[in-house]
C-alpha positions as protocol buffer text, in pm:
chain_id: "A"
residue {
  index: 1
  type: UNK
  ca { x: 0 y: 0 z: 0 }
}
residue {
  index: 2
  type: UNK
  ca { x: 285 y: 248 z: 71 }
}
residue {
  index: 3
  type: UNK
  ca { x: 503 y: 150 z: -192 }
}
residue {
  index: 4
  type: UNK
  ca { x: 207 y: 222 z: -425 }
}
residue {
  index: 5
  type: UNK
  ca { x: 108 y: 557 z: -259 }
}
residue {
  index: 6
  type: UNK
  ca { x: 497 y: 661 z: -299 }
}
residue {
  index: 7
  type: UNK
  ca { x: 484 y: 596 z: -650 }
}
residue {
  index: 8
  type: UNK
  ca { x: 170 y: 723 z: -741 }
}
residue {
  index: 9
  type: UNK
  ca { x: 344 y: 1091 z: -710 }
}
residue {
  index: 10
  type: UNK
  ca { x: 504 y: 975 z: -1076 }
}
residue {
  index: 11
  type: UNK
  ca { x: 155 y: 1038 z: -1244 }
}
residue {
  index: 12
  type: UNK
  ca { x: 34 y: 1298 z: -1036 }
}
residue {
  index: 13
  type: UNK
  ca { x: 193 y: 1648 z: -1207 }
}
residue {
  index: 14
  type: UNK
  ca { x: 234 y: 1914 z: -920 }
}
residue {
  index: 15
  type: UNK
  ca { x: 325 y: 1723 z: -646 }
}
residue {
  index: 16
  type: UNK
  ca { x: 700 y: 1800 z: -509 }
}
residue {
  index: 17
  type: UNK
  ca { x: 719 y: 1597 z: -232 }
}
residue {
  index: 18
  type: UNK
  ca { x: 558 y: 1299 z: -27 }
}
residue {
  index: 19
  type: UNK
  ca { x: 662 y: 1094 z: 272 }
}
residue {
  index: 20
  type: UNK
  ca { x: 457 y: 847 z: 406 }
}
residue {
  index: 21
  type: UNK
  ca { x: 471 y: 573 z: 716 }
}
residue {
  index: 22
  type: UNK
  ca { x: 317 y: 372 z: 1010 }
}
residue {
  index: 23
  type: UNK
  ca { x: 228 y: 574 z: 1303 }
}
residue {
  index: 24
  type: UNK
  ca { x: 514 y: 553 z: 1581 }
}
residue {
  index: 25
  type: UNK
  ca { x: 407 y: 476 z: 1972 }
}
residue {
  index: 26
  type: UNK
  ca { x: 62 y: 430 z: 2070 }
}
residue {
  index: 27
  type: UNK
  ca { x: -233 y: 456 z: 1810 }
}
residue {
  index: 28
  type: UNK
  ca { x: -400 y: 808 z: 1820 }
}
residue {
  index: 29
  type: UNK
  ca { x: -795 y: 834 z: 1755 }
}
residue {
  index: 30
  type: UNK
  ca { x: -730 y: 422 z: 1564 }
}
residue {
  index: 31
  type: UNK
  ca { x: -529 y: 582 z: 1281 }
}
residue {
  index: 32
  type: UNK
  ca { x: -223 y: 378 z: 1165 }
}
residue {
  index: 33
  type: UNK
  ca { x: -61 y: 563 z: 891 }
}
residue {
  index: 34
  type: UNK
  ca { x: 26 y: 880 z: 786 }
}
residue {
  index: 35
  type: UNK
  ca { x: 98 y: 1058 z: 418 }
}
residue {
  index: 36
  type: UNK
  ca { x: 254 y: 1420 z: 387 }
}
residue {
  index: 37
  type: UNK
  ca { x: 205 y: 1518 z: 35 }
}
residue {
  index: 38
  type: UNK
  ca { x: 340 y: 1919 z: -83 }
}
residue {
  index: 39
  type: UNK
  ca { x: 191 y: 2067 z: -384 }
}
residue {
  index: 40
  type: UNK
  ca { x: 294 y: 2340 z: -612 }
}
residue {
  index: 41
  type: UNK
  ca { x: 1 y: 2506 z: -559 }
}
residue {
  index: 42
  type: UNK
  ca { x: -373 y: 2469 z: -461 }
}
residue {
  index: 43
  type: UNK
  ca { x: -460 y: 2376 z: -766 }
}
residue {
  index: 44
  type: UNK
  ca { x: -236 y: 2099 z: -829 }
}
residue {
  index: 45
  type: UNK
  ca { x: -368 y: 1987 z: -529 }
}
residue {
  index: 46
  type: UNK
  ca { x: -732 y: 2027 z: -629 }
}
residue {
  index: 47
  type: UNK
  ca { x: -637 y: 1808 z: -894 }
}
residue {
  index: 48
  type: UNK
  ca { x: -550 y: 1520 z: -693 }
}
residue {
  index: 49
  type: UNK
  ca { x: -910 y: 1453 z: -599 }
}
residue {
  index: 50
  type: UNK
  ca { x: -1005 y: 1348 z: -902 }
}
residue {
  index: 51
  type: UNK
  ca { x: -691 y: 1240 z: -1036 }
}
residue {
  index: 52
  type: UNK
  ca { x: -725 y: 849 z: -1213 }
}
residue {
  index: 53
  type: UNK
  ca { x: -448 y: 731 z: -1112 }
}
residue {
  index: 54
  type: UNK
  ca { x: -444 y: 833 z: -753 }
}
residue {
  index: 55
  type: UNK
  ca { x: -882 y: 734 z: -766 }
}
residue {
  index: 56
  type: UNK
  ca { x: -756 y: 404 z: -835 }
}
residue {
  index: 57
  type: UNK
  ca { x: -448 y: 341 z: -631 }
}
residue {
  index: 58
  type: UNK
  ca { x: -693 y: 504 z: -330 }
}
residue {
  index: 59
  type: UNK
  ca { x: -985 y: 234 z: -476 }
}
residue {
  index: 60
  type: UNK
  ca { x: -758 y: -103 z: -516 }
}
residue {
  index: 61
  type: UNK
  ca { x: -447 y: -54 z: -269 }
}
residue {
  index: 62
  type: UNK
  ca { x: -576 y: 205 z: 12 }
}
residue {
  index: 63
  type: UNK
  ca { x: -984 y: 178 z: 73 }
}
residue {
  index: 64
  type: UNK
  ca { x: -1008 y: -199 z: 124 }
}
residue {
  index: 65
  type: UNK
  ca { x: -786 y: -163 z: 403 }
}
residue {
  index: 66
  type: UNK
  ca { x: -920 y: 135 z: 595 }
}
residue {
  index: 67
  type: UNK
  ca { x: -1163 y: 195 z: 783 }
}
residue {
  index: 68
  type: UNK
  ca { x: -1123 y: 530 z: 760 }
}
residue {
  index: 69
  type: UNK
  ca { x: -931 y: 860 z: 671 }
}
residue {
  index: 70
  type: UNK
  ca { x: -866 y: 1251 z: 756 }
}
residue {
  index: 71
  type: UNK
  ca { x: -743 y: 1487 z: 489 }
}
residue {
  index: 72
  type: UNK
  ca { x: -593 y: 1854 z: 638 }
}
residue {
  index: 73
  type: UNK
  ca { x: -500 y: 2048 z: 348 }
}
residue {
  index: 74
  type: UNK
  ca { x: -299 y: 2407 z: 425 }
}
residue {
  index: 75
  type: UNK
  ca { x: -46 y: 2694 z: 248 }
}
residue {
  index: 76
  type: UNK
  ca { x: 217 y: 2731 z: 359 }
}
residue {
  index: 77
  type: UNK
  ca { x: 613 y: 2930 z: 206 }
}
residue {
  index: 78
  type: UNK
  ca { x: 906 y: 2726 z: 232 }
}
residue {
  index: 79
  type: UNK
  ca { x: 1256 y: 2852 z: 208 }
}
residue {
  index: 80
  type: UNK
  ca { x: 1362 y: 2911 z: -174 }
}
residue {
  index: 81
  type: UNK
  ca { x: 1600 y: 2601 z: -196 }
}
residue {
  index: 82
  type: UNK
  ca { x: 1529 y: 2347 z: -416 }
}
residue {
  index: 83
  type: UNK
  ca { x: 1651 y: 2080 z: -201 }
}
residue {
  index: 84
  type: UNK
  ca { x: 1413 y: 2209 z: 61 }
}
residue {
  index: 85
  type: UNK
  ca { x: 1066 y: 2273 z: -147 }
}
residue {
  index: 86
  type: UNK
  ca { x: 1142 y: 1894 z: -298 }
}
residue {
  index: 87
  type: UNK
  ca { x: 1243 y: 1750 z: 6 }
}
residue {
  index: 88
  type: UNK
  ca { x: 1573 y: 1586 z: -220 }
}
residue {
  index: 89
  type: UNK
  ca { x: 1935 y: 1499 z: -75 }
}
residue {
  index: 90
  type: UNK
  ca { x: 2054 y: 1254 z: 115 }
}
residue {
  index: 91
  type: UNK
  ca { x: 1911 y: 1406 z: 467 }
}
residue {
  index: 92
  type: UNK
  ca { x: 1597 y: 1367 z: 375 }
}
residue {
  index: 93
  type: UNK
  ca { x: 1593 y: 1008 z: 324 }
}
residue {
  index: 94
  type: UNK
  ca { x: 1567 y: 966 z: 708 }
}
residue {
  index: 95
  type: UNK
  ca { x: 1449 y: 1091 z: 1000 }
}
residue {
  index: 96
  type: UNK
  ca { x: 1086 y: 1109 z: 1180 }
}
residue {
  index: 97
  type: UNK
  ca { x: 761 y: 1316 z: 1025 }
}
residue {
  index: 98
  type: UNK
  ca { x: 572 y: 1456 z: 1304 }
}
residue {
  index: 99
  type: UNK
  ca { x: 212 y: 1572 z: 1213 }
}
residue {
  index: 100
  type: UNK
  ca { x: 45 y: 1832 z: 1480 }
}
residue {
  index: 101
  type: UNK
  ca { x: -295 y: 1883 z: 1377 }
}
residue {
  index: 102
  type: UNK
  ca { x: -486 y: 2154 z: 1626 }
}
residue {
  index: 103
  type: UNK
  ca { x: -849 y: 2236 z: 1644 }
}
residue {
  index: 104
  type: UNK
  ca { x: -895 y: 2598 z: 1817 }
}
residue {
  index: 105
  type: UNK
  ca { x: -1144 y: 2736 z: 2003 }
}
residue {
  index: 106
  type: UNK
  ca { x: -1348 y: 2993 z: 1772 }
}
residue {
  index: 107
  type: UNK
  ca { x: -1314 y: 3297 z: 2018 }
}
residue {
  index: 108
  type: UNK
  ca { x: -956 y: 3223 z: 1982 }
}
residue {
  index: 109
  type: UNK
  ca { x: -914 y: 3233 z: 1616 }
}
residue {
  index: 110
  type: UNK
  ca { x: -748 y: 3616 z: 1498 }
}
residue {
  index: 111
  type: UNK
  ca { x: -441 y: 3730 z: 1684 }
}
residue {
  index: 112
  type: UNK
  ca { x: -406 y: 3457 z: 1965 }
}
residue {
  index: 113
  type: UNK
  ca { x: -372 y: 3148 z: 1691 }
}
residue {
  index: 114
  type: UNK
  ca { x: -125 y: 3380 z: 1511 }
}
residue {
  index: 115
  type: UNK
  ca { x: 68 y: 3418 z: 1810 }
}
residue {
  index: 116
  type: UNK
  ca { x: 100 y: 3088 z: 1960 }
}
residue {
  index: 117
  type: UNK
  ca { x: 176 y: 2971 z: 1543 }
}
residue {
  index: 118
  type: UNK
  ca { x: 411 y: 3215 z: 1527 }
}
residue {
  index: 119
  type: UNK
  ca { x: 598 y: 3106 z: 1838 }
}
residue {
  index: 120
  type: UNK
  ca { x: 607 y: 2731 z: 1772 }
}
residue {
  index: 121
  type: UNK
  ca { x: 775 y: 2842 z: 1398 }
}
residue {
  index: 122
  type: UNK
  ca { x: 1036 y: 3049 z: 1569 }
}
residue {
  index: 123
  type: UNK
  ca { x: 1142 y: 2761 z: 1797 }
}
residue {
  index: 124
  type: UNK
  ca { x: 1168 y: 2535 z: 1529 }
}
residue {
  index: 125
  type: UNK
  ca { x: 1412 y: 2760 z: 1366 }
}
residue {
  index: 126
  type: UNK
  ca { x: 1587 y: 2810 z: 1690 }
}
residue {
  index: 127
  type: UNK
  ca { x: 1676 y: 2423 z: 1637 }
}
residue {
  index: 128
  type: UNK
  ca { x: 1839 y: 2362 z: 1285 }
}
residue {
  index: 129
  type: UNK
  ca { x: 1998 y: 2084 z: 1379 }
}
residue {
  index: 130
  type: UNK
  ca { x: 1718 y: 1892 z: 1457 }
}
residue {
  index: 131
  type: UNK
  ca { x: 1452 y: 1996 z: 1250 }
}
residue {
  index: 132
  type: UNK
  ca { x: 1540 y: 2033 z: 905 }
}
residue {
  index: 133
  type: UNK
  ca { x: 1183 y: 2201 z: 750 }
}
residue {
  index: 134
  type: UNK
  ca { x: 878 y: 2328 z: 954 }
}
residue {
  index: 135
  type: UNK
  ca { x: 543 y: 2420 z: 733 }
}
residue {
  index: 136
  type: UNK
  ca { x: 193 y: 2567 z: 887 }
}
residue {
  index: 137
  type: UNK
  ca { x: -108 y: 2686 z: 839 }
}
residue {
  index: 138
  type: UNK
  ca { x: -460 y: 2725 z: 819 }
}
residue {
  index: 139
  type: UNK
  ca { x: -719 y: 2428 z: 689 }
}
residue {
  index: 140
  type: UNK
  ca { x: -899 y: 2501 z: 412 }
}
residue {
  index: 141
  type: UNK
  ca { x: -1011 y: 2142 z: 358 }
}
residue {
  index: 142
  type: UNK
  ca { x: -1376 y: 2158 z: 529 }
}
residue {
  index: 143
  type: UNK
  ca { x: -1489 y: 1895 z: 294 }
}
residue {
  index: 144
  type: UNK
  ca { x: -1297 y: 1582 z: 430 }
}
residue {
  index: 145
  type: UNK
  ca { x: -1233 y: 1767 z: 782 }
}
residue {
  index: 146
  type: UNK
  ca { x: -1342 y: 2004 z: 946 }
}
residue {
  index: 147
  type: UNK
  ca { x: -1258 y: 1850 z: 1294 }
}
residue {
  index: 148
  type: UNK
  ca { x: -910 y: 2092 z: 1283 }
}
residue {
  index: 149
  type: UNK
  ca { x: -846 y: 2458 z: 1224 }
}
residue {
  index: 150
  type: UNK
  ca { x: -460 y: 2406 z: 1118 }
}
residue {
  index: 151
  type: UNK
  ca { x: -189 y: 2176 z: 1092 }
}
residue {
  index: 152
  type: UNK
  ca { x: 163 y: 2151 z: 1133 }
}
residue {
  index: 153
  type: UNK
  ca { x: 454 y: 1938 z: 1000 }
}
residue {
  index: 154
  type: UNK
  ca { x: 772 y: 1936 z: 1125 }
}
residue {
  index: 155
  type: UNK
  ca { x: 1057 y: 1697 z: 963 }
}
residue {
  index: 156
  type: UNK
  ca { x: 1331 y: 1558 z: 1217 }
}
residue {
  index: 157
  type: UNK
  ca { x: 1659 y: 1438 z: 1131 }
}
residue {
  index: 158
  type: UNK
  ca { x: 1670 y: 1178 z: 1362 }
}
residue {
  index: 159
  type: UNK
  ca { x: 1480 y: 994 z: 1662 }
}
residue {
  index: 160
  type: UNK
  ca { x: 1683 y: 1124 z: 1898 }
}
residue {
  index: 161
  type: UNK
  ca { x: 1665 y: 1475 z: 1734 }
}
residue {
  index: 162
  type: UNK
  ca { x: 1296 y: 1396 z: 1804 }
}
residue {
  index: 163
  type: UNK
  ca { x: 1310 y: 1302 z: 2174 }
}
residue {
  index: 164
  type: UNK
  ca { x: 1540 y: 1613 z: 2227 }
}
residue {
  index: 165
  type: UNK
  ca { x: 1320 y: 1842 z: 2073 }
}
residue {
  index: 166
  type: UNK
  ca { x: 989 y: 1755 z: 2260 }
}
residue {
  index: 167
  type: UNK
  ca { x: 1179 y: 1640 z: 2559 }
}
residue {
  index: 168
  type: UNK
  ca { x: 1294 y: 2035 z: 2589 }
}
residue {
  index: 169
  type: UNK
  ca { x: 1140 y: 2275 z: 2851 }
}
residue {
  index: 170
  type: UNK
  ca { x: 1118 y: 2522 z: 2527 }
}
residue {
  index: 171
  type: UNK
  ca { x: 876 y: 2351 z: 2386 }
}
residue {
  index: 172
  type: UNK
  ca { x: 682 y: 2230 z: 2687 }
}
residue {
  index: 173
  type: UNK
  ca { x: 652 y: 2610 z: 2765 }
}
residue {
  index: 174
  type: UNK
  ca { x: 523 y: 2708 z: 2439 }
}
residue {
  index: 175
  type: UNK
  ca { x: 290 y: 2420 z: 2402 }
}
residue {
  index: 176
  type: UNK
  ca { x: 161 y: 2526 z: 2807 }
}
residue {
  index: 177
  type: UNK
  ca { x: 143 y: 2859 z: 2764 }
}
residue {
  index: 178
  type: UNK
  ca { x: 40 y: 2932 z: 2399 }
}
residue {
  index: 179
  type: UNK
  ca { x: -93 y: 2642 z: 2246 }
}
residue {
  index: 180
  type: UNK
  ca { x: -312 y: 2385 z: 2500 }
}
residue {
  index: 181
  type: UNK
  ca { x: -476 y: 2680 z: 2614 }
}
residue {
  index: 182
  type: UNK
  ca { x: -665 y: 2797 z: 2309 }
}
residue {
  index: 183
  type: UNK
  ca { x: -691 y: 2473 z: 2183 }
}
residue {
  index: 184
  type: UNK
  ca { x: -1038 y: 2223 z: 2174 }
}
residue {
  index: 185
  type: UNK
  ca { x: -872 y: 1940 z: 2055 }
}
residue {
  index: 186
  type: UNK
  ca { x: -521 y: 1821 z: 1967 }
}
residue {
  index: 187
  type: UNK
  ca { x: -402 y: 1540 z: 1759 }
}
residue {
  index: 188
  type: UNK
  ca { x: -15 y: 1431 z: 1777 }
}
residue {
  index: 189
  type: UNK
  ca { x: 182 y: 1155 z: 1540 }
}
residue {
  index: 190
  type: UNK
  ca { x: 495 y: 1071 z: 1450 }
}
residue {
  index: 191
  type: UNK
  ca { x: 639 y: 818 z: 1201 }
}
residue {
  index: 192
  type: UNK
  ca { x: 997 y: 728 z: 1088 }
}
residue {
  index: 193
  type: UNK
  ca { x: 1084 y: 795 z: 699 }
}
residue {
  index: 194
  type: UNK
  ca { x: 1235 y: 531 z: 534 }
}
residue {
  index: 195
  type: UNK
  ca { x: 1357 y: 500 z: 157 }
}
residue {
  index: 196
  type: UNK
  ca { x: 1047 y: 349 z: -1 }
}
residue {
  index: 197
  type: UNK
  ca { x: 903 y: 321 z: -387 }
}
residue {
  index: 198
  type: UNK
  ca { x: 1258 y: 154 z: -529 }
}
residue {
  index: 199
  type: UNK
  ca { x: 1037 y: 89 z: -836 }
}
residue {
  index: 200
  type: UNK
  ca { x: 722 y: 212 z: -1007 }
}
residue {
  index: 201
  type: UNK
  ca { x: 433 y: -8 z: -907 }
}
């Protein structure tokens, strides 16, 4: 199933990037795997709903299997590297995905999700060698979910790097002091990135 997912990017124009894996430590809400997929733009992305190859990859390889699945869609800028916006070189062929996806209270939506966003970004850049990329933003998916506001990815370059990172009193604080409290609901994974898709399936 993952080695065709992986592939499927090859007949999909617009996508730039994908990782994909099983969900590390205990299940969250019953969901086992995850997919980070960027896009060019929103309307690549658009496209991949009713893309035929990705319709039937989804139909033979994904749906038998699942018993169910959340899509969070959201723009964000990445630096202007091309190694970065494709997610290429040798550093990117490991390390550990982890998803944050955050539903926030309405009242709180404006200024206060702007702060606490803006906060988490600037730690993540306080920590380079760690975290190699950090994207964010709003949902704009309220067709397949509109149980979360915004999402967050942030790509590790290791486990440890992982452990370190949410291990730190930095990021306890800004999770305590800017993030749980405006949130409703919170949904955490994490999955290790392996080299996957050696051949076209």
């Amino acid at each position: 199933m993952l080695d065709y997912l992986y592939t499927s990017q090859y007949q999909m124009r617009g996508m730039v990037a994908i990782s994909l894996g099983q969900i590390s430590g205990e299940a969250k809400e019953d969901y086992t795997h995850a997919v980070f997929m960027r896009f060019g733009s929103k309307e690549d992305l658009a496209k991949l709903y009713e893309n035929p190859p990705y319709l039937q990859v989804m139909k033979k390889h994904v749906l038998p299997y699942c018993h169910g699945l959340m899509n969070v869609d959201y723009e964000s800028e990445v630096e202007d590297d091309i190694l970065h916006i494709f997610r290429k070189g040798e550093e990117y062929n490991y390390g550990v995905e982890f998803v944050l996806l955050i539903a926030f209270v309405e009242a709180a939506i404006g200024e206060a999700v702007e702060d606490a966003l803006m906060s988490l970004q600037e730690l993540t850049e306080e920590h380079p060698s760690l975290i190699l990329q950090c994207t964010q933003g709003s949902n704009f998916n309220s067709k397949t979910s509109e149980e979360y506001t915004h999402g967050a990815v942030m790509r590790f370059r290791s486990s440890e790097a992982f452990e370190i990172f949410l291990s730190s009193s930095r990021y306890r604080d800004v999770w305590e002091s800017k993030l749980q409290p405006i949130a409703r609901k919170t949904l955490a994974i994490h999955f290790c990135v392996d080299p996957v898709g050696t051949e076209i399936m």
